[in-house]
C-alpha positions in Angstrom: 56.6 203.9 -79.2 58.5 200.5 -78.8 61.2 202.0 -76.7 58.6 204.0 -74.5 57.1 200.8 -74.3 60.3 198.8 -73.0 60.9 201.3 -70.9 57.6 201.4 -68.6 58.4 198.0 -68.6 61.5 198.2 -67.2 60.2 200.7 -64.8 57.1 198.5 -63.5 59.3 195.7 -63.2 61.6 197.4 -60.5 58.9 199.6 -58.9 56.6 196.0 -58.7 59.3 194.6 -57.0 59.9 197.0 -54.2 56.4 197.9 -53.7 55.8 193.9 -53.6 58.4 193.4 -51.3 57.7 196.0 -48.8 54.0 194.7 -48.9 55.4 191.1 -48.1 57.6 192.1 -45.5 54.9 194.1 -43.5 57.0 197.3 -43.9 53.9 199.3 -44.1 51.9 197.6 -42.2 52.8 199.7 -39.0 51.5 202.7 -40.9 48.4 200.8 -42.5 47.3 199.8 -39.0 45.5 202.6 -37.7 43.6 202.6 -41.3 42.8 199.1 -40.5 41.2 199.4 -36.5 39.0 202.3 -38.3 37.9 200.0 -41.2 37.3 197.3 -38.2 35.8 200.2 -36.0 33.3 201.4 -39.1 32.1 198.1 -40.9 33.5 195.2 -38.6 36.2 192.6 -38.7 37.4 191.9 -42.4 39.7 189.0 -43.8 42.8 190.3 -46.0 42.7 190.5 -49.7 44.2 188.0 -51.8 47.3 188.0 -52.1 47.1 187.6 -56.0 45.0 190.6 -56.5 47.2 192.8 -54.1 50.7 191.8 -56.5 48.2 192.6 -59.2 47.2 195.6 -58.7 50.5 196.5 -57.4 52.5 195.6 -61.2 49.3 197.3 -63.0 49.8 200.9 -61.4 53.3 200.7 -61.6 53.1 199.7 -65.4 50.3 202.4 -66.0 51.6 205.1 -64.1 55.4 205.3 -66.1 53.4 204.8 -69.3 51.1 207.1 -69.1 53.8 209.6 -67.8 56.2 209.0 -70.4 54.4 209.1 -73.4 52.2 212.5 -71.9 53.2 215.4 -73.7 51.3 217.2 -70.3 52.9 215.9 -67.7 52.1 218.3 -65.1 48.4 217.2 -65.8 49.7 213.5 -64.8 51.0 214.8 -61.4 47.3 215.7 -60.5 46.2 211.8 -62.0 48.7 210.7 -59.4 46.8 212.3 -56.6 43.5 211.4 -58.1 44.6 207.8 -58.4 45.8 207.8 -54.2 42.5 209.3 -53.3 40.5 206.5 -55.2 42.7 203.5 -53.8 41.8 205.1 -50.1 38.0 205.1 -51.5 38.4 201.6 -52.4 39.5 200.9 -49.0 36.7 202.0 -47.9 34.4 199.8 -50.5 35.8 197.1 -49.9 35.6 197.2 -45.5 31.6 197.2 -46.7 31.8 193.5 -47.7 34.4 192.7 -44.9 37.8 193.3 -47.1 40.7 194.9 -46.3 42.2 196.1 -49.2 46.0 197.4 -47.7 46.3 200.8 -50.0 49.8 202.0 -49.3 51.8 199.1 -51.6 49.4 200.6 -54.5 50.0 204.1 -53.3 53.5 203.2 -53.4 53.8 202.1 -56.8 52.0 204.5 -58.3 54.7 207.3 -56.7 57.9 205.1 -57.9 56.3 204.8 -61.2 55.9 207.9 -61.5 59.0 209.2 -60.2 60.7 206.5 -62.6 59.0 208.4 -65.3 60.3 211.1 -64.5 63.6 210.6 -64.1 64.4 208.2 -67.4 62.9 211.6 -69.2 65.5 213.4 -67.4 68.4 211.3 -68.6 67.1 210.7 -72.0 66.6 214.3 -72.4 70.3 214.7 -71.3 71.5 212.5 -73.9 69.4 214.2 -76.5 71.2 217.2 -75.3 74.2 217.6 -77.8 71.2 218.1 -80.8 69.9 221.5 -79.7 65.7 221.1 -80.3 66.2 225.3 -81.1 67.6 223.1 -84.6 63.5 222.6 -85.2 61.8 226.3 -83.9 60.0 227.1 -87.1 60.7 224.0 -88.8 58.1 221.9 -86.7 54.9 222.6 -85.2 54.8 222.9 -81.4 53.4 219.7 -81.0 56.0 218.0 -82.6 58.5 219.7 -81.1 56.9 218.6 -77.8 56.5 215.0 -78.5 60.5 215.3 -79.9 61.5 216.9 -76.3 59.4 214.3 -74.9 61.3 211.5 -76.4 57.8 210.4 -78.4 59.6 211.2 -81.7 63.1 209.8 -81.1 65.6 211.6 -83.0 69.7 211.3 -81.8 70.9 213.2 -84.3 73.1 210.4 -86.3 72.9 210.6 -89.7 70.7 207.9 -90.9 68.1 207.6 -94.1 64.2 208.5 -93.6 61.8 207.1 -95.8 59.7 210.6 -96.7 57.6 212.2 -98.9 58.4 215.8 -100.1 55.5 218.5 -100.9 57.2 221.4 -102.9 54.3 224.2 -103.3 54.6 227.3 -105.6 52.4 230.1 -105.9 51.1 229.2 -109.6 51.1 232.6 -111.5 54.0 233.8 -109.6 56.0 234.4 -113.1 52.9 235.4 -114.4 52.9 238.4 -111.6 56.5 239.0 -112.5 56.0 240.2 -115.7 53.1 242.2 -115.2 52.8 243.7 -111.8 55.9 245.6 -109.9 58.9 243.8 -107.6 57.2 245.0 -104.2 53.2 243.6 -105.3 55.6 240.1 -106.2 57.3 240.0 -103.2 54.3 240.8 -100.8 52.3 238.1 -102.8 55.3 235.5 -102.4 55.6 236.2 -99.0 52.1 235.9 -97.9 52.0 232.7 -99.8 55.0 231.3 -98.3 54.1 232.1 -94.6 50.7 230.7 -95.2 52.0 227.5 -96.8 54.8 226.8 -94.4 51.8 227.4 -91.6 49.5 224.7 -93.4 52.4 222.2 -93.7 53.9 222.4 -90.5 50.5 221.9 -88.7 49.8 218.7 -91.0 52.9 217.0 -89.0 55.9 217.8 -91.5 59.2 219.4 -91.6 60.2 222.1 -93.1 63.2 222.0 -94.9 62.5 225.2 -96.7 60.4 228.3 -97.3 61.6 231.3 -99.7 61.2 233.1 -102.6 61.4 229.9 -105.0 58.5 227.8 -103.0 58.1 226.0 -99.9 59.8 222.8 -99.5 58.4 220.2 -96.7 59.2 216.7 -95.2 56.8 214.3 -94.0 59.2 211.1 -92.1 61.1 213.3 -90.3 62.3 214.0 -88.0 60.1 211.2 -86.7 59.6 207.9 -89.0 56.0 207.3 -90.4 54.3 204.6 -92.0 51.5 206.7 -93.8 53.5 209.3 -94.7 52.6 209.6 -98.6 49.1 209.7 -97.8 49.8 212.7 -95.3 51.5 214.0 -98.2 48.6 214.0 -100.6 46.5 215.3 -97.6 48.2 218.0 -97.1 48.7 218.9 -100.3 44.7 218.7 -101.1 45.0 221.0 -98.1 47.2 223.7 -99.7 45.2 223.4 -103.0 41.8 223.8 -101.3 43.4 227.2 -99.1 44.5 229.1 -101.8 41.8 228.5 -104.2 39.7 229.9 -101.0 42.0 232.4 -101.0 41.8 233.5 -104.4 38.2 233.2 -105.2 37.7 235.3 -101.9 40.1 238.1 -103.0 38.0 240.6 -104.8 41.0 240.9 -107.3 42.8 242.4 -105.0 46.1 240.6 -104.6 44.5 237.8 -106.8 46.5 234.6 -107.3 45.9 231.9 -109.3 46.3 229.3 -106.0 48.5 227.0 -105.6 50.9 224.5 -107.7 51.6 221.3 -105.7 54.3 218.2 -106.4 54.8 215.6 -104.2 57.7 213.1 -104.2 58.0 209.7 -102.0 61.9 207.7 -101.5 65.0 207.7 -99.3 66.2 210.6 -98.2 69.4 211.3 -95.8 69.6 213.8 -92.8 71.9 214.8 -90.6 72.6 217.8 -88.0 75.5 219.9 -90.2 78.8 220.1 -88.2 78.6 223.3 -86.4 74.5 221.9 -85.1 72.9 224.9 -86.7 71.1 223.5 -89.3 69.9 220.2 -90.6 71.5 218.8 -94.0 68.7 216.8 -96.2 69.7 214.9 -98.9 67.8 212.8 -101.6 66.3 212.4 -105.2 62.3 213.4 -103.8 63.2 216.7 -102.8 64.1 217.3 -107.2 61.7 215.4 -108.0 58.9 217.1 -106.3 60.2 220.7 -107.4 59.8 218.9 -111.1 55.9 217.8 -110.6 55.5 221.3 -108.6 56.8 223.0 -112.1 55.1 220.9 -114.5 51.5 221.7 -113.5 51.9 225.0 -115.4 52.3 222.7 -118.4 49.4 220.2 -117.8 46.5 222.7 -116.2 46.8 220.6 -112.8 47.5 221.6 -109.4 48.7 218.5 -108.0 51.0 216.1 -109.5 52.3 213.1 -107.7 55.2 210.6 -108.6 55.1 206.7 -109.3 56.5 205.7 -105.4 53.6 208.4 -103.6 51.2 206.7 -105.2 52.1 203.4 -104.8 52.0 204.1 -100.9 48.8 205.8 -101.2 46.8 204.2 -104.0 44.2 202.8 -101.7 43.4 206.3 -99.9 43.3 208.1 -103.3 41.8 208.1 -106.7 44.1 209.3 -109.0 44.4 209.3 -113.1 47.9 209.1 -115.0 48.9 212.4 -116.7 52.4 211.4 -118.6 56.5 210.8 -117.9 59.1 213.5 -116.9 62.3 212.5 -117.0 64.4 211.9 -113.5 67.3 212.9 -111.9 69.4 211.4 -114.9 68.2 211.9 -118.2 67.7 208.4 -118.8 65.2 208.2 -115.8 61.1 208.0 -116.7 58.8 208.8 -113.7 55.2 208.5 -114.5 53.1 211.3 -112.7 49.8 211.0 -111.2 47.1 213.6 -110.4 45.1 213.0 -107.6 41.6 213.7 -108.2 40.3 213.1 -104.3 40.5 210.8 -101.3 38.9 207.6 -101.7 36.1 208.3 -98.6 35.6 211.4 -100.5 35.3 210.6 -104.0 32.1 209.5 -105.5 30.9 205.6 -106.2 31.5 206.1 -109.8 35.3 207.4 -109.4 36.1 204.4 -107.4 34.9 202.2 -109.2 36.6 203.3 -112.4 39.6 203.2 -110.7 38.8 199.6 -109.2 37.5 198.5 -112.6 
């Protein structure tokens, strides 16, 4: 966002000055003039606009248009703006010769087509520099409109390694040892492959990554590729997400391929990524993505379907209301981490629930 930013400013400041030059200079004003005698010819004589408001306008299209075109996932959709944008600055022309002001339109038309073109071609070379990280890296790993926004250059991603600040979801179809000892290999394969495809589908369209989806559960990253503030409370949303599906899903079966829904864990902290050597894959590293396959697990032993560690809900304590369940140990055995179930989202939850919580 910051860079995109900096960037249509860079842009307006250059197309602003060309544009204002050639408006000082009187380089269009050979072309402008036969505009001009049919203003005169339709309303009468006018007086010039101000100076003040023509530099104005000039550095506000330029700024607008370079934004507007960089940070557009739809940018074939801002070509047609462009046009829409000359034809109102010729209608306000024509406005303005009604109370006797001529408004000269081709410095605006101008700056509007350099900042557009500007756009255009810092997407170009930014896109050329994102070149060595092959976006086919992320087909299937990120919805299509994050894969958009990451061609775009919205989500800016260079392929260094560098450490993320994520949350992890790991989801598990919850009786799926349950179906392995009483129903045959092929019923527990088409179950866990239905789950998984559904899951992966649920968690990619909530915004994450996903690192992994296979026989032993779906594993997913919200931070990254792009960096997010909220990011544990997407987490918990999407995992209220998954639990809500399959329950659906299960209630609606007619015992026929019935599972018992979903189990969720959900994991905040560091984690490090990096494109691996040959650029096939991406190489994650860190403590959440355990941890989360631990709280995914442990709901068979506490009856829950969501279980949360200490850092998610630290992040997302004031979106949620959540009760503590008990410790699991860490990473190494002489790690504690206290887990949380989340009961609802704050805007959903009833007075009461808040209030206990608040109390």
């Amino acid at each position: 966002m910051k860079r995109s930013l900096l960037f249509a400013g860079i842009i307006a400041v250059a197309v602003a000055a060309v544009a204002s030059i050639s408006y000082a200079g009187g380089w269009l004003a050979g072309v402008e003039l036969p505009l001009r005698n049919w203003m005169v010819k339709l309303n009468g004589p006018a007086r010039d606009l101000s100076n003040i408001w023509q530099y104005s306008l000039i550095t506000l299209l330029g700024f607008a248009t370079a934004w507007i075109t960089i940070t557009s996932a739809r940018r074939h959709g801002i070509a047609l703006l462009v046009l829409a944008v000359i034809a109102e600055l010729l209608t306000l022309t024509w406005v303005l010769s009604l109370y006797h002001i001529f408004f000269a339109p081709l410095s605006c038309i101008l700056a509007v087509i350099l900042g557009y073109g500007g756009a255009l071609l810092y997407l170009v070379i930014a896109g050329r520099k994102r070149a060595g990280i092959p976006l086919s890296l992320f087909n299937g790993k990120l919805s299509s409109t994050q894969i958009t926004r990451l061609r775009a250059g919205e989500v800016e991603f260079d392929g260094n390694p560098r450490a993320f600040e994520t949350s992890v979801v790991v989801c598990d179809l919850a009786n799926k040892y349950d179906l392995a000892d009483t129903d045959e290999p092929g019923v527990v394969a088409k179950a866990s492959e239905r789950f998984t495809a559904r899951a992966a589908e649920l968690l990619r369209d909530a915004g994450a990554y996903l690192h992994a989806a296979d026989g032993e559960g779906v594993v997913a990253v919200f931070g990254f590729p792009g960096a997010l503030e909220d990011h544990a409370e997407k987490a918990v949303r999407a995992a209220f997400d998954l639990a809500r599906a399959f329950a659906e899903n299960s209630s609606g079966s007619n015992g026929q391929d019935a599972t018992a829904g979903a189990h969720v864990g959900v994991s905040s902290g560091s984690m490090i990524t990096a494109p691996t050597e040959e650029k096939q894959d991406i190489f994650v590293l860190g403590e959440p993505i355990e941890l989360a396959r631990r709280f995914c697990v442990a709901n068979r032993f506490y009856g829950s379907q969501i279980l949360i560690g200490p850092r998610t809900f630290e992040l997302a304590n004031n979106a949620i209301v959540a009760r503590p369940i008990d410790f699991l140990s860490g990473v190494n055995a002489q790690e504690r981490h206290e887990i949380y179930e989340p009961l609802a989202f704050t805007a959903d939850a009833p007075s009461e629930l808040v209030a206990r919580r608040d109390s």
